[in-house]
N, C-alpha and C positions, 0 to 999 in steps of 0.2 A: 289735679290729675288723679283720676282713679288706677289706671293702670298703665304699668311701666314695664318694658321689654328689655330684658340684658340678653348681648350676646357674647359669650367667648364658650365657643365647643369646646375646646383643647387647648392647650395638655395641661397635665398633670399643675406645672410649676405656673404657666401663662394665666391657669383659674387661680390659682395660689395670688400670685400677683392683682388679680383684678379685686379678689373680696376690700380692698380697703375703701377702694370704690364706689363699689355694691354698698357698706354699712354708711360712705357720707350721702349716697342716694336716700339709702332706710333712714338716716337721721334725720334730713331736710323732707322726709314726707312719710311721717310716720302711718299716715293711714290708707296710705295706697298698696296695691296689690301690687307685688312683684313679681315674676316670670323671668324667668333663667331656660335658656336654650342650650345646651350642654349634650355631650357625649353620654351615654348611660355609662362607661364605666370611669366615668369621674364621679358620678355622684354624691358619691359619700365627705366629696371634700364641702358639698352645700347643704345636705342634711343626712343624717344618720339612716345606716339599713333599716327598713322597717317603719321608717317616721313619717312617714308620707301625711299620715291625719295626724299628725303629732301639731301642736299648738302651735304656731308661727312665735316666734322671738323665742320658743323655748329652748334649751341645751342642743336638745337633738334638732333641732331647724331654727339656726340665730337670724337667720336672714331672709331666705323668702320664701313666697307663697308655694311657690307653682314651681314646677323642672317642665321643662319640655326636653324629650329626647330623640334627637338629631343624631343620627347615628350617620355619617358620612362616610369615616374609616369602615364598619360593618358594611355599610351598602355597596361600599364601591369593590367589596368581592367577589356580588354575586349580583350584579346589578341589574340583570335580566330576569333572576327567580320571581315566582312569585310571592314567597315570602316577603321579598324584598321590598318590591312591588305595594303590596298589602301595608306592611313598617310602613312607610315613604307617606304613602297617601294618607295612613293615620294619624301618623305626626305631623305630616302637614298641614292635613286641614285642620285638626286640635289648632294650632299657632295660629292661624288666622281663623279659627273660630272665637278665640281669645279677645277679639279686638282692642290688642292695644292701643292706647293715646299715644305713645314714644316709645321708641327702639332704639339702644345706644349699644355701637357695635363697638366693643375694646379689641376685638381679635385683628379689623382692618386688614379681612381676608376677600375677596371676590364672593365666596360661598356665604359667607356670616355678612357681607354689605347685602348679596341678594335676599337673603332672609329679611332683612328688614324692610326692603320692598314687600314683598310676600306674606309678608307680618298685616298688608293695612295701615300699618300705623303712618298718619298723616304727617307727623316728625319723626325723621328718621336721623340720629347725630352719630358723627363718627369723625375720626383724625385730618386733620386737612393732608397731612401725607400719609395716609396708610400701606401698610406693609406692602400689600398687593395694589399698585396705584389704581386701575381699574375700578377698584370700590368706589371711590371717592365719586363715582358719579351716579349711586345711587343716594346718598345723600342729600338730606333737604338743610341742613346744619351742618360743617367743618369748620374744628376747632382744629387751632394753632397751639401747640406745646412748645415748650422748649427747656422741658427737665431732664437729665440726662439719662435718671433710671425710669425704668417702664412703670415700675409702681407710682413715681409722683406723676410721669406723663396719662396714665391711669383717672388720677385724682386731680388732675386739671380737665379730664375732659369731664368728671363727676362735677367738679362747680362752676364749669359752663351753665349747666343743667342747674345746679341748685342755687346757685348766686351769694355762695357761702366757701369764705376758706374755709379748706378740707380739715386742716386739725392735722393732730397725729393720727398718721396710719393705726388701724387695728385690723387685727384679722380675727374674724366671728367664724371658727371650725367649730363644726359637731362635734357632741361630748354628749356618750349615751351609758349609759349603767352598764348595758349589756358588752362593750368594748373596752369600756373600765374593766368589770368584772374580769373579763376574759385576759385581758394585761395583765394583771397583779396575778393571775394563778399560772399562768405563764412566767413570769419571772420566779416566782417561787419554784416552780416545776425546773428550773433551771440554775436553782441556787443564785439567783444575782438580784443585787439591789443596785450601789453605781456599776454604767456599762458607758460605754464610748458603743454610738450607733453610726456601722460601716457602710456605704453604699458606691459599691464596683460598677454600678451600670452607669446609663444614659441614654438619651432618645437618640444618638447615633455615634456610631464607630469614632471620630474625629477628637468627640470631649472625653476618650476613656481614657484613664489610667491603667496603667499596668492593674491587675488582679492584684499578683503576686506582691506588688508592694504593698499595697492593703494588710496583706499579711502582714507583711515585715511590719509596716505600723502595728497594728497589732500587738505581735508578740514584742516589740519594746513598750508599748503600753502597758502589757500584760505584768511583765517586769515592774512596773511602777504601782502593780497593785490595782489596774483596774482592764477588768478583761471587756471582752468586745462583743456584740452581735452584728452579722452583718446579713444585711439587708438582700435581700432580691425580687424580681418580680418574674411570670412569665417571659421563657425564653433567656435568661439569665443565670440560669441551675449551674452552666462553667467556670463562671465568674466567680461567685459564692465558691464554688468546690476548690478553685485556686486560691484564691483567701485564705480558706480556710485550712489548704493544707500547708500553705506558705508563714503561717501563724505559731505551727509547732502547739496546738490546741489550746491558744490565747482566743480564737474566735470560733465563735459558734454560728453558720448560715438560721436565717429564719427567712419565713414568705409567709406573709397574712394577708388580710382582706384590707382594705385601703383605709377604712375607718378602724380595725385593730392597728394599721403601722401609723395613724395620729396619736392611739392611747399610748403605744410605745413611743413612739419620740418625744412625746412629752413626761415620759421620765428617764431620758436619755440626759447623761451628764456631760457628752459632745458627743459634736456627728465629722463625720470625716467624709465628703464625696466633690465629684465633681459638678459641673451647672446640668443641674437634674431636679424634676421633679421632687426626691423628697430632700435633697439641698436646701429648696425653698419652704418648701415643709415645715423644715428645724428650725429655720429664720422669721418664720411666719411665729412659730411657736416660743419664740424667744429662748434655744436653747445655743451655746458657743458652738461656730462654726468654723471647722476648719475645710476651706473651699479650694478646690486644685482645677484652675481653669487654663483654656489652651484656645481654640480657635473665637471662641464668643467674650464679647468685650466687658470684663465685672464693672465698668461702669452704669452699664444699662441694664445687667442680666446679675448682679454680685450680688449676694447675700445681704436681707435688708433686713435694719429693726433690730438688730442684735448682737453680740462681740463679738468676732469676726475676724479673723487673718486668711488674707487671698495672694492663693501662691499661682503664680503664672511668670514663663521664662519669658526674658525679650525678646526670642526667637520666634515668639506664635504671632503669627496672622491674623487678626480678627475676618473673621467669614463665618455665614451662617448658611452656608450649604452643607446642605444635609448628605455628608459622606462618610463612609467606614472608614477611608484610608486614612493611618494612626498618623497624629498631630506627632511626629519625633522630639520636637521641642518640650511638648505635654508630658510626652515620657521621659525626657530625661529628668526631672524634676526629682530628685533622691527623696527614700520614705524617711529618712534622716531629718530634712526639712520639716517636711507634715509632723513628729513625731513633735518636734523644736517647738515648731506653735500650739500643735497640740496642749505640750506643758505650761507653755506660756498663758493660752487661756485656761488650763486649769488652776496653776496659781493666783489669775486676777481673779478666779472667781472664789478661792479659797481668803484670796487677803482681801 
């Protein structure tokens, strides 16, 4: 096979999830070209700003060749421009001017099955139940899982494909001089070496916690000698400022670029957030996680690959409906708690 098609556009934690995939693909075929279908602002979780001719298998691109940028979220706000228009048609034809041999859809959305029609590519494999059922009949290959988290159900549909147990999971993030650099003069510019990295957000209203108790963690951390940063991304700037006022100035708000918030969380001594994006981040990068979940189930979506204490009340519903209205269960969860495990993995990682 010379060339191979991955798709997962989105999000942030679901691309998180798929690279263990992606590198048992790279390993059972080292000399094929790889193609990644993705959102432009993920990129930087599959190769570093600027690395686009950067070596393949190097630091700043461990994994594959090519990005193709599917911008769907973007188009669909202005789906009539002609900008849009103009995007659309060049990214599409790029994809199928590609000709890929195979198309392996991890996302098992309707949009990412249709791409892999639209791809050419003569194999097209994907989940036998995919998320969005629909898909499944663009499909020329459906494969059966039956692991509980998404990362092994991930890596069973990878050695469909390669005919080789997966191994242990790894995850191959960019790691580029210019994001290091800018890391370490950052934390020096801020006095901190150990930091506990905070993150108050989430892809929707349902999995948040209180702000304010982020603080309150915090500033009892802060107490123990080890202060905090915490995280935000666009659209989040309230979140951060409740934090951080609830902290009593134990936490400091930060927002970087996606490949500066890898260089930092990998010298993050724990992370404290709910089932988010850079949650999976910290778990990918092997750093202690302390996870606060509420409607989504930590058996398929928990914190993987790493030591780990997952707090969730028996009053939460598992549902993956994407809604603002607050999980009550989620919040009554005391920053008390969080703090508890917090110490706890801090000790295992000290004895």
């Amino acid at each position: 096979m010379e060339k191979l098609l991955i798709l997962r556009l989105g999000s942030m934690g679901d691309i998180v999830h798929a690279l263990p995939a992606a590198a048992a693909l790279r390993r059972a075929f080292p000399s094929t070209t790889i193609g990644w279908a993705v959102e432009q602002r993920w990129s930087e979780l599959l190769w570093a700003a600027a690395a686009e001719n950067a070596t393949s298998g190097s630091p700043e691109k461990p994994l594959v060749d090519r990005l193709h940028f599917i911008n769907t979220v973007t188009w669909r706000k202005e789906p009539f421009s002609s900008v849009t228009r103009q995007a659309a048609r060049s990214a599409m034809g790029a994809l199928r001017a590609a000709r890929y041999e195979m198309a392996m859809d991890f996302q098992g959305a309707w949009k990412s099955a249709g791409l892999t029609l639209w791809s050419a590519a003569p194999k097209r494999i994907g989940f036998e139940s995919p998320r969005e059922r629909p898909a499944a009949i663009f499909y020329t290959r459906r494969v059966a899982t039956t692991s509980p988290h998404v990362v092994d159900q991930n890596l069973e549909l990878a050695a469909a494909v390669t005919g080789q147990a997966p191994g242990p999971a790894c995850f191959p993030l960019p790691c580029s001089t210019a994001t290091e650099a800018w890391c370490d003069a950052e934390l020096r510019r801020r006095g901190l070496e150990d930091f506990a990295l905070l993150s108050p957000g989430g892809g929707w209203g349902a999995k948040l916690w209180p702000a304010g108790n982020y603080g309150e963690a915090a500033a009892a951390l802060g107490r123990e000698g080890l202060p905090s940063l915490v995280n935000f991304g666009p659209g989040e700037e309230e979140l951060a400022r409740a934090a951080e006022q609830s902290s009593g100035g134990a936490a400091q708000p930060i927002c970087c670029a996606l490949g500066e918030l890898i260089a930092l969380t990998r010298r993050a001594s724990l992370f404290i957030g709910g089932d988010s994006g850079p949650m999976h981040l910290a778990a990918a990068l092997g750093i202690p996680v302390v996870a606060i979940f509420g409607p989504t189930d930590p058996a398929r979506n928990g914190p993987y690959g790493t030591r780990s204490v997952v707090l969730r009340h028996a009053a939460s519903a598992t549902s993956y409906t994407h809604h603002g209205r607050p999980d009550e269960a989620l919040r009554s969860i005391p920053a008390a708690d969080v703090v508890r495990a917090a110490l706890r993995l801090l000790g295992a990682g000290n004895g």
